[in-house]
C-alpha positions as CSV (number, residue, x, y, z in Angstrom):
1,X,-9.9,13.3,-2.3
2,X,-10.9,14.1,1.3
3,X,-15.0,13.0,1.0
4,X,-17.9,14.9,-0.2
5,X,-18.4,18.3,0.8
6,X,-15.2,18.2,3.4
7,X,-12.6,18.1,0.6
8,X,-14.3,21.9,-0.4
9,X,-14.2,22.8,2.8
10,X,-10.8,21.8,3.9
11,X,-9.2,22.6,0.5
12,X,-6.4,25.4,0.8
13,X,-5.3,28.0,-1.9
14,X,-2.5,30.7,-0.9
15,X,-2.5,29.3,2.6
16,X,-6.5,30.7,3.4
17,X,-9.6,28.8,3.7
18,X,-12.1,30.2,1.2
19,X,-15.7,30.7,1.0
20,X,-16.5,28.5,-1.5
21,X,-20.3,29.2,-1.1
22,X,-22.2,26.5,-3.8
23,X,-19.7,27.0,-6.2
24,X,-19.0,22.9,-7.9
25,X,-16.5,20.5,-7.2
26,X,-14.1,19.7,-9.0
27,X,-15.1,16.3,-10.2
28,X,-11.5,13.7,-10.0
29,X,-12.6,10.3,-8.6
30,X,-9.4,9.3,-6.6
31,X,-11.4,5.6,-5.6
32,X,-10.6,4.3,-8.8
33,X,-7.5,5.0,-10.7
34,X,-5.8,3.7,-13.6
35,X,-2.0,4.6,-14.9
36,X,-2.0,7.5,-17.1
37,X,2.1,6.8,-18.3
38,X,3.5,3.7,-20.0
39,X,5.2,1.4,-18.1
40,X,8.9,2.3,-18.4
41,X,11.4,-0.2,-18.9
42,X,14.7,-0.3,-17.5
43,X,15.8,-3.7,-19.3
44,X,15.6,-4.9,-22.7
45,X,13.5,-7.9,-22.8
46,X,16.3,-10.4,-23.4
47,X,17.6,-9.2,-20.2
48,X,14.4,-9.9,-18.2
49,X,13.8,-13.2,-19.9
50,X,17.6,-13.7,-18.5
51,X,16.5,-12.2,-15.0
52,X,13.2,-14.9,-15.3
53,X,15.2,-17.9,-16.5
54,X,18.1,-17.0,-13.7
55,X,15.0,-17.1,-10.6
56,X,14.1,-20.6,-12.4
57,X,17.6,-21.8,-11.9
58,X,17.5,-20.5,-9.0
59,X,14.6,-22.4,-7.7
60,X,15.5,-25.6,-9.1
61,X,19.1,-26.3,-8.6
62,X,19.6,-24.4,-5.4
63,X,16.1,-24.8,-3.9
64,X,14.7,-22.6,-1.1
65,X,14.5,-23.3,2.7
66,X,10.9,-24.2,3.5
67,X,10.7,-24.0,7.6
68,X,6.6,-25.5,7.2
69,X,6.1,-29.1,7.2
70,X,3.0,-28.6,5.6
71,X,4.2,-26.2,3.2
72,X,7.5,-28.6,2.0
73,X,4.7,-32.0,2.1
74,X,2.7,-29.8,-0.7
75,X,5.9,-28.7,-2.6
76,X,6.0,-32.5,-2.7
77,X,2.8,-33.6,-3.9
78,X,3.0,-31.4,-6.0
79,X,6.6,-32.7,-7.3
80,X,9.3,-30.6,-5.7
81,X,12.4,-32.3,-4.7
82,X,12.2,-32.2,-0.6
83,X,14.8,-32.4,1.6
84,X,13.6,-32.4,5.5
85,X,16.8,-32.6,7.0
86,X,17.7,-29.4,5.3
87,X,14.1,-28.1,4.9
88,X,15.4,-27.1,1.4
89,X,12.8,-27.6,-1.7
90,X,13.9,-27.8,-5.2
91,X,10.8,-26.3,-7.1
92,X,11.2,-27.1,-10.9
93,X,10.0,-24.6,-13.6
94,X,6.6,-26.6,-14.5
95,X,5.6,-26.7,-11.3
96,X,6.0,-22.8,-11.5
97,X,4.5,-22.7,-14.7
98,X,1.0,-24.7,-13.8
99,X,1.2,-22.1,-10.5
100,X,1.1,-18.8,-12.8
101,X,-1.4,-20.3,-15.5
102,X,-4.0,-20.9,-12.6
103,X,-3.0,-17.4,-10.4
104,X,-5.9,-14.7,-11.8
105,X,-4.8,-11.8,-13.8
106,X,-7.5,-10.2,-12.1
107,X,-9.7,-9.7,-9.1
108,X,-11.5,-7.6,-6.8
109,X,-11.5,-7.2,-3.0
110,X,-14.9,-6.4,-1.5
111,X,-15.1,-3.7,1.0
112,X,-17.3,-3.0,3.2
113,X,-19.2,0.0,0.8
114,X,-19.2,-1.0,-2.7
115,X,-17.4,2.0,-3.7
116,X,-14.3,1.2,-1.6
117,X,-13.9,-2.2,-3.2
118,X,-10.1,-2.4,-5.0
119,X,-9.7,-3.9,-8.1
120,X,-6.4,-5.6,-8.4
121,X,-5.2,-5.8,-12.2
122,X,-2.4,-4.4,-14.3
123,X,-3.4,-1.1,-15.6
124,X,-4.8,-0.4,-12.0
125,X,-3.4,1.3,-9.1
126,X,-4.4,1.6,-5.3
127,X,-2.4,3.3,-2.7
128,X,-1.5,2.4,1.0
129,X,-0.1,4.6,3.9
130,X,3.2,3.4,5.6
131,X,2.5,0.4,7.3
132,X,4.0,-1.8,10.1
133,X,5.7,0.7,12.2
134,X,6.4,0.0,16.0
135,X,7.1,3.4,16.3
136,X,5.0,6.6,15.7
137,X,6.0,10.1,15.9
138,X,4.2,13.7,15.7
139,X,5.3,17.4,16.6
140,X,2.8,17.4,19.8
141,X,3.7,14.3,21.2
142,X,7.2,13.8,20.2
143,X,8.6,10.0,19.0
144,X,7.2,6.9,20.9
145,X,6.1,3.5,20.7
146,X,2.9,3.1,18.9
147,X,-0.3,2.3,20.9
148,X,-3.6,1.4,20.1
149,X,-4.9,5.3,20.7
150,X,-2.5,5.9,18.0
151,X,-3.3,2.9,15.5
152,X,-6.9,4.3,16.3
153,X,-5.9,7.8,14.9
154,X,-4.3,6.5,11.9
155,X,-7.3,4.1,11.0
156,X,-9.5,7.2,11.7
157,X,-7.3,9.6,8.8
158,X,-6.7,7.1,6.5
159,X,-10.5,6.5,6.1
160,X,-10.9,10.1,5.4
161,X,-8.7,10.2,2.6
162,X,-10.5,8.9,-0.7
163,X,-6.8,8.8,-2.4
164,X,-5.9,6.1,0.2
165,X,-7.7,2.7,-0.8
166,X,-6.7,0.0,1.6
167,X,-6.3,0.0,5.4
168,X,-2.9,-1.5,6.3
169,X,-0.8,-2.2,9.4
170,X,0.4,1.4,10.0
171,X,1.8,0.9,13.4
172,X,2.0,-2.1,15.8
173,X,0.2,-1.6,18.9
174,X,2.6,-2.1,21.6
175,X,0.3,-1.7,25.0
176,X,-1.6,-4.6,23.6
177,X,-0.3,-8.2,24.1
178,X,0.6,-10.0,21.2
179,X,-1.4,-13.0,21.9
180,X,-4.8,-10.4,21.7
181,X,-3.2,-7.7,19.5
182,X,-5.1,-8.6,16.1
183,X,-8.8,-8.3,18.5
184,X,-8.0,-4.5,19.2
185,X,-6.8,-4.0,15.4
186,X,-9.3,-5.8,13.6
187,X,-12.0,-4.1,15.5
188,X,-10.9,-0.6,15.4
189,X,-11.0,-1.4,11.3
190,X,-14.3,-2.3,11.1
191,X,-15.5,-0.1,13.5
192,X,-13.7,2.9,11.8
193,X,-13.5,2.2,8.7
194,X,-15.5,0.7,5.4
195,X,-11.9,0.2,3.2
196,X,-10.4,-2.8,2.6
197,X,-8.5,-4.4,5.8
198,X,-5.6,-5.6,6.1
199,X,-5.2,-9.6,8.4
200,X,-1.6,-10.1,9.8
201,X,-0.3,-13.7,9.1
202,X,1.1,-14.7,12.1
203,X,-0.2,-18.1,12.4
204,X,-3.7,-20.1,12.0
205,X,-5.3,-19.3,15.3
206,X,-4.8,-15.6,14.8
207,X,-5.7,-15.7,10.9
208,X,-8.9,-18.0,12.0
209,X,-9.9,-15.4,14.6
210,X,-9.8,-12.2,12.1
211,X,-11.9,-14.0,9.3
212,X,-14.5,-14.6,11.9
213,X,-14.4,-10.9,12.9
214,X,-14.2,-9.9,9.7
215,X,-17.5,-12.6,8.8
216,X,-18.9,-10.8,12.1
217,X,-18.3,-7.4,11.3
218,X,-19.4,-7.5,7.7
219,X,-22.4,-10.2,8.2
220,X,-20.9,-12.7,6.4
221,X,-21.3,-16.1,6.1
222,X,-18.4,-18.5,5.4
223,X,-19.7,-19.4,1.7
224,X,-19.9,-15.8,0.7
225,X,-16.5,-14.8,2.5
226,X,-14.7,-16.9,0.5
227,X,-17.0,-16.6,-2.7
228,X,-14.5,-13.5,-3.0
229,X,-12.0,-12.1,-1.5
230,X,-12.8,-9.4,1.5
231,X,-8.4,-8.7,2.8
232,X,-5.5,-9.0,2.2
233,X,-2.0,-9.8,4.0
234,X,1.8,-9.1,2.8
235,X,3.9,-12.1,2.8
236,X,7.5,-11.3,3.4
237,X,10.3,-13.8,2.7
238,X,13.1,-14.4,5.0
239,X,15.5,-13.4,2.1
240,X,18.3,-14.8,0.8
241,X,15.9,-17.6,-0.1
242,X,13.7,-18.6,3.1
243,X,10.2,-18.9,3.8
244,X,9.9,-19.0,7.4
245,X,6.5,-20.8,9.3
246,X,4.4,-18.0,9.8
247,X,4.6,-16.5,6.5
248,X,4.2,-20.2,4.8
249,X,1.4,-21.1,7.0
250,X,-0.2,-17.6,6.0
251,X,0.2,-18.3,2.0
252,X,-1.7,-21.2,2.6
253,X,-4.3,-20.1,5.2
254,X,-5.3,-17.1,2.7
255,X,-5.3,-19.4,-0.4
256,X,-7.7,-22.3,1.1
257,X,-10.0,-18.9,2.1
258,X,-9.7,-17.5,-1.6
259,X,-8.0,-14.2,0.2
260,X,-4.9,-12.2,-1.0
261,X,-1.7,-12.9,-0.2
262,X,0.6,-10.2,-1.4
263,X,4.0,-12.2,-1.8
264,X,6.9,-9.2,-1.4
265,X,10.5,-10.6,-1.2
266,X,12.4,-7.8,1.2
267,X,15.6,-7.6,-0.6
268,X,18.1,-5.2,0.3
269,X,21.2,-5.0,-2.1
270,X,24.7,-5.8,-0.7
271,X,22.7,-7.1,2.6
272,X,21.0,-10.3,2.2
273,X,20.8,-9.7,-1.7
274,X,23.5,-9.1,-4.2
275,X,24.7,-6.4,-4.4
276,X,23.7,-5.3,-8.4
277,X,20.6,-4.2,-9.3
278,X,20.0,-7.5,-11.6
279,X,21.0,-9.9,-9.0
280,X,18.6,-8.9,-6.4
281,X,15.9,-9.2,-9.0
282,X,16.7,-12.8,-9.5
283,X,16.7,-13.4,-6.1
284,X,13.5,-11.5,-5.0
285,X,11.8,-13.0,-8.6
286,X,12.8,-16.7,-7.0
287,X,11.3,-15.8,-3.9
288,X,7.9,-14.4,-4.9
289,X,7.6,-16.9,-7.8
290,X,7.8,-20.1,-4.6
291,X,5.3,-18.1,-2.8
292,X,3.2,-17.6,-5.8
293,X,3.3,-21.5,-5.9
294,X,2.6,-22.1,-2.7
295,X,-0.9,-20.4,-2.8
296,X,-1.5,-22.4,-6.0
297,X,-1.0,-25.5,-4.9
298,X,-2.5,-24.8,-1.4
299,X,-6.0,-24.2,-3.8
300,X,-5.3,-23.3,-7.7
301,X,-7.0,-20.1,-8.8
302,X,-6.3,-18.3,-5.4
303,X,-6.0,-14.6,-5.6
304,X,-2.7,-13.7,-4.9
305,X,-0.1,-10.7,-5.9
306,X,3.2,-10.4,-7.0
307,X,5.4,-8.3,-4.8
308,X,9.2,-6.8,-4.7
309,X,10.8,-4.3,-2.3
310,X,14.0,-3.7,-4.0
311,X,16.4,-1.1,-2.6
312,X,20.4,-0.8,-1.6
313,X,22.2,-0.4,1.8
314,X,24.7,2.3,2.6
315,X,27.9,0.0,2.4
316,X,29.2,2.3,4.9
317,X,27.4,1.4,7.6
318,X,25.1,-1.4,6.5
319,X,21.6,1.3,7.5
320,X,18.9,0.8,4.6
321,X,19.2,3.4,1.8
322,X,15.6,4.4,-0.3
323,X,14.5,6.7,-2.9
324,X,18.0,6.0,-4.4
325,X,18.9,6.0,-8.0
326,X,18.9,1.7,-7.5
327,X,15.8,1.8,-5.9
328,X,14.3,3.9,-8.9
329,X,15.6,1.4,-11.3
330,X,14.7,-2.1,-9.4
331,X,11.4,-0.8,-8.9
332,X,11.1,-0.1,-12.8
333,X,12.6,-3.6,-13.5
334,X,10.2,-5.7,-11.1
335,X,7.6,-4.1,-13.3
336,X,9.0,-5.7,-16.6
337,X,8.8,-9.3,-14.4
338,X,5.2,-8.5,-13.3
339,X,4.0,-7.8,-16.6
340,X,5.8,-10.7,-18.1
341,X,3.6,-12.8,-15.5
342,X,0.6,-10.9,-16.4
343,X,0.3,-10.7,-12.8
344,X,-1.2,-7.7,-10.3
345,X,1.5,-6.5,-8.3
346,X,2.9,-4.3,-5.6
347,X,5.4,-2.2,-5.5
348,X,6.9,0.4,-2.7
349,X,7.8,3.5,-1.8
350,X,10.3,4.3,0.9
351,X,12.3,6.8,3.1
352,X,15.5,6.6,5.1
353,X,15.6,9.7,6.7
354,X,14.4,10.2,10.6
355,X,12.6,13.4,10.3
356,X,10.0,14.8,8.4
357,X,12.4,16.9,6.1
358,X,13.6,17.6,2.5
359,X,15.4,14.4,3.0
360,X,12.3,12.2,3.4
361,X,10.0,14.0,1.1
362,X,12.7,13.5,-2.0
363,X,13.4,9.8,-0.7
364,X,9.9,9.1,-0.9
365,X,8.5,11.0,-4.1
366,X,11.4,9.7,-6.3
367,X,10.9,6.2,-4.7
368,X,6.8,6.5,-5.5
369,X,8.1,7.4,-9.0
370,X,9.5,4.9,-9.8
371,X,6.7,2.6,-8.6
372,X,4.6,4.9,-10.6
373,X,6.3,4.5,-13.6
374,X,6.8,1.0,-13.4
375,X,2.9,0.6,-13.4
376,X,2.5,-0.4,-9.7
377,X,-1.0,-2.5,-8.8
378,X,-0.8,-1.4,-5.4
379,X,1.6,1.6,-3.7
380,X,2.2,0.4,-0.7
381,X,4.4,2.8,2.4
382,X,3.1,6.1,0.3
383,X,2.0,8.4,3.0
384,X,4.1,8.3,6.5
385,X,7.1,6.4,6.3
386,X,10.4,7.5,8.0
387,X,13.2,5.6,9.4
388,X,12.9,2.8,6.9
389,X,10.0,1.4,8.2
390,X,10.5,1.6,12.0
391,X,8.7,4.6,12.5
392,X,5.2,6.1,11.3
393,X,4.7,10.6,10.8
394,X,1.3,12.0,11.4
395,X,2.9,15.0,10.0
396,X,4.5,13.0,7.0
397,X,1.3,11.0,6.4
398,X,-0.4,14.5,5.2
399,X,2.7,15.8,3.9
400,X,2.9,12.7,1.6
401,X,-0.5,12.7,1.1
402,X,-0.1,15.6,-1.7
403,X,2.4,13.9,-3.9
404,X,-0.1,11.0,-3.8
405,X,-3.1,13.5,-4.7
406,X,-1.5,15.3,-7.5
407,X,-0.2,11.1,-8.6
408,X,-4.3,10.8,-8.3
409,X,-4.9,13.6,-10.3
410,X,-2.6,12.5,-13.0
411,X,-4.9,10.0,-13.8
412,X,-7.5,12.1,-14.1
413,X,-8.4,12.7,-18.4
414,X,-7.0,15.9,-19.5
415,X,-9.9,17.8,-21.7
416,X,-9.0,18.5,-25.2
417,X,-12.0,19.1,-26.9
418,X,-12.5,22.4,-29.0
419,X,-13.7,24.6,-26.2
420,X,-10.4,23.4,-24.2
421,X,-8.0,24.8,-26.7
422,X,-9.5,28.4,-25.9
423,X,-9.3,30.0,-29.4
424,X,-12.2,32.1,-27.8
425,X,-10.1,33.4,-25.2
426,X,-7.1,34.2,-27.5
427,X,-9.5,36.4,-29.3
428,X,-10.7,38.2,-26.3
429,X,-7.2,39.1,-24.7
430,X,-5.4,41.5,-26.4
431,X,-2.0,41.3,-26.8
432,X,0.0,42.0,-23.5
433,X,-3.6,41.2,-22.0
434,X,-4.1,39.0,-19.3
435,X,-6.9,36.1,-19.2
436,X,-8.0,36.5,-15.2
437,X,-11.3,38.0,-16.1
438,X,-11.2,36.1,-20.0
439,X,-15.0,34.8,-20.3
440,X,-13.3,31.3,-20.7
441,X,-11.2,31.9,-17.3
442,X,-14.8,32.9,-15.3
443,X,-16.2,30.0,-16.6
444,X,-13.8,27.4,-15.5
445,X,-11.9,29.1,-12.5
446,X,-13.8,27.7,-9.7
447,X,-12.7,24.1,-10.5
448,X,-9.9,24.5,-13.1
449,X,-7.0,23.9,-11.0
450,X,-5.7,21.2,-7.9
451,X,-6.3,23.0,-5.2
452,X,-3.5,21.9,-2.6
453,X,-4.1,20.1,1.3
454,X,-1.0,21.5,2.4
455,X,1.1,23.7,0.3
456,X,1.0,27.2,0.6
457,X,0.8,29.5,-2.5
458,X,1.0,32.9,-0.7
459,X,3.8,35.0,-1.1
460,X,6.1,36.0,1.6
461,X,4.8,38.5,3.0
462,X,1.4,37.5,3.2
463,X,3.2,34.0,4.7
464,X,5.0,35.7,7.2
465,X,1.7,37.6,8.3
466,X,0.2,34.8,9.0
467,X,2.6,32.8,11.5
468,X,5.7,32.1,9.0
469,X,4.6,28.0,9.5
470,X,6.0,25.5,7.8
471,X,4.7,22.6,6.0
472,X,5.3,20.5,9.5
473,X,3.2,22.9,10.9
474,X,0.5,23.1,8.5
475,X,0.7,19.4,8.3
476,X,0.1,19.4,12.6
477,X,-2.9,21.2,12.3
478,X,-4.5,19.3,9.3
479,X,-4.2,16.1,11.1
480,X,-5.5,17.2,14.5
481,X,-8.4,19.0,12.9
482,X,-9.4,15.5,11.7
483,X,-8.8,13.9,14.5
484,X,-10.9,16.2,16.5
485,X,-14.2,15.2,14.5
486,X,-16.6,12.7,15.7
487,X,-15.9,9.4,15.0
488,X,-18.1,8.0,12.5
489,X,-18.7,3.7,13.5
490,X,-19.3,1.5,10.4
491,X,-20.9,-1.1,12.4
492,X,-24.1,-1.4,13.2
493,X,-25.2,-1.8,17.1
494,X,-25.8,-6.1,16.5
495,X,-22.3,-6.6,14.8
496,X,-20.8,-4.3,17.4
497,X,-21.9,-6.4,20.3
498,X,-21.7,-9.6,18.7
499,X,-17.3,-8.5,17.7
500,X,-17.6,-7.9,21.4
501,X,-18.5,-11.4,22.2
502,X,-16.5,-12.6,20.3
503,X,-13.1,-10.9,21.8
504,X,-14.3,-11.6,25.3
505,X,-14.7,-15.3,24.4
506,X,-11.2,-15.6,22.7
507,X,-9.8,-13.6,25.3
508,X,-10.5,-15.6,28.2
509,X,-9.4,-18.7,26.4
510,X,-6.4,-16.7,25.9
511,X,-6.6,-15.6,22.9
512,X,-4.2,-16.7,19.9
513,X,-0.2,-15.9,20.5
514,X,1.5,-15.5,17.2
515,X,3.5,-18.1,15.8
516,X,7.0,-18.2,15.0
């Protein structure tokens, strides 16, 4: 829901902006939605319990490479079998087992407005844009590498969308040096937004360095930061079973600081996981259950997610496939392992194809599907996501934004009650009637129905009279209408300058190259 008043003004029916005058809104809170489907399985539950004690095996006899001195001396304490010449760690299935009795079922991440705070459950479901693109494209500019004039943008129209609830990575900055990078993105979030941000984990310096700003930006002190958690990051393994530095030091980092760490295994069939649907999942279960242990031995009780990004490769040329049937079904089968761990978890959708076209939009919705009906936590890539990840639409991220509306407004309660089943109505429309001026029509019509962002109801003629555009058009002048609003800043004149301080200090000392 586009906020207040604006999602009235900017909503289209039959391609025209209407008058609305005072007539109501219709009232559908897209801030805090819940699944309105069972979870469907794909698996009987023998099989997941097999696909569970399989990741165990997995763990224990063949270990996992553990790149993180640190991270391989805790696996130890903690009674893993370490191997430093090999960096391999043998994690047995008690240690596991002590890890997911102390990870919370649930949690919420504060914002910084009350009503943007997430809360991270099963049952629940939040949504993300694409996110950690180097590339961006649009129909005005054309494709490019992303800058920080675009990340600005995208920060600026994903805070205008209601049905959008966290702020993630959506492209990487490239005019900005990596070593100062997370400065320019940390501060256009909290300058541009009041959803929850997302912290990069690409070493301590640069994790220490956007907690402060983050502290800064939302006046914070360090006991009430980590009283609760205020971000999140997305830990990806190195699969076929690796946990590289960065990504271990992060799992740590954001446990000790009681923030998320979203633990998504990247696992692409016949690549660097097998090649059946059932073997991935062992794999990418192994993988997020040692990250998952990681945080709880790092500081038991840390808030952390279970994650998978299953999909298959074109065996023809090796390119990344998505919104496949195997996608569909992996995605529907890591939600039989998340609800066996009782844990909040993310789930993806995902596209392939290198325009915004029919292509990507089916690649997308069937993939969002089937993290819908798997009973997703949190939707991440929803909204923009072309080329696999390597490249971020402006037109795709409004085009994309409908199927996540109308997901939003599936949510929504469906009235029942007596004056819902329209008995009234039926007795005032005669047969071969019609109900357009029915007394129970002109009572409800002003809010009875979705009214689209960018599909066009019109018919052709009327279509054609008015420019014959397309949805990529439509989409071009929904997002460069937004983007020609005034900003609005989030942060008050003191935290402003004091962020500003802040950078320039860290700057001249050189500011905090990633790690890897």
């Amino acid at each position: 829901m586009i906020e207040g008043s604006e999602k009235r003004r900017e909503g289209r029916r039959g391609g025209r902006r209407r008058d609305r005058g005072s007539a109501p809104a219709r009232d559908v809170d897209y801030r805090n939605l819940r699944h309105p489907f069972p979870a469907v399985p794909v698996f009987s539950e023998d099989r997941v319990e097999a696909i569970h004690d399989k990741a165990l095996r997995t763990l224990e006899d063949l270990g996992i490479k553990i790149l993180l001195p640190e991270a391989r001396t805790l696996f130890r304490d903690a009674g893993a079998l370490v191997d430093d010449e090999t960096q391999m760690v043998r994690i047995g299935r008690e240690i596991v087992a002590s890890a997911l009795a102390s990870a919370p079922r649930q949690f919420t991440i504060r914002a910084g407005a009350e009503h943007r705070d997430v809360q991270l459950e099963l049952g629940h479901l939040t949504i993300q844009s694409g996110a950690g693109c180097p590339n961006v494209t649009d129909l005005v500019h054309g494709r490019r590498p992303g800058s920080l004039a675009d990340f600005e943008d995208l920060v600026q129209l994903i805070q205008g969308y209601d049905v959008l609830h966290m702020v993630g990575p959506a492209t990487e900055p490239q005019d900005v040096d990596p070593a100062v990078r997370h400065y320019a993105t940390m501060r256009t979030i909290l300058s541009r937004s009041d959803k929850v941000p997302f912290v990069y984990s690409r070493g301590p310096e640069q994790v220490a360095d956007a907690f402060e700003m983050l502290r800064i930006g939302r006046d914070l002190s360090k006991e009430a930061f980590e009283a609760e958690p205020r971000c999140y990051t997305i830990i990806n393994t190195n699969s076929p079973r690796q946990i590289d530095i960065p990504m271990a030091q992060g799992l740590i980092d954001f446990a000790r600081s009681r923030q998320v760490s979203i633990v998504t295994p990247f696992c692409l069939m016949g690549a660097m996981a097998p090649v059946s649907i059932a073997g991935a999942l062992v794999l990418s279960h192994a993988e997020a259950l040692a990250g998952i242990a990681l945080t709880q031995i790092a500081r038991p009780g840390a808030p952390v997610c279970y994650g998978a990004f299953v999909s298959n490769v074109d065996l023809k040329s090796g390119a990344p496939a998505f919104g496949t049937p195997e996608q569909v079904k992996a995605n529907l089968a890591a939600g039989q392992l998340a609800r066996k761990l009782g844990l909040p978890w993310r789930c993806a959708a995902g596209c392939a194809a290198n325009i915004n076209d029919a292509q990507a939009a089916h690649e997308t919705q069937m993939s969002a599907w089937g993290a819908m009906l798997a009973g997703c936590t949190i939707l991440v890539h929803g909204a923009g996501w072309i080329e696999g990840g390597l490249t971020l639409s402006f037109e795709k991220l409004i085009t994309d934004l409908e199927t996540m509306q109308v997901f939003a407004e599936l949510c929504a309660p469906t009235p029942v009650d007596d004056a819902e089943l329209a008995f009234d109505a039926l007795q005032e429309v005669a047969p071969g009637g019609h109900f357009f001026a029915a007394a129970h029509t002109m009572e409800r019509y002003q809010t009875a129905f979705y009214e689209p962002l960018v599909a066009d109801w019109s018919n052709f003629g009327t279509w054609t009279e008015r420019g014959a555009k397309d949805a990529n058009t439509r989409a071009t002048e929904i997002w460069k209408s937004r983007l020609a609003k005034p900003v609005e800043s989030h942060l008050p004149e003191d935290r402003s300058a004091a962020l500003d301080g802040f950078i320039a200090k860290r700057t001249s000392e050189g500011g905090a190259p990633p790690v890897s």
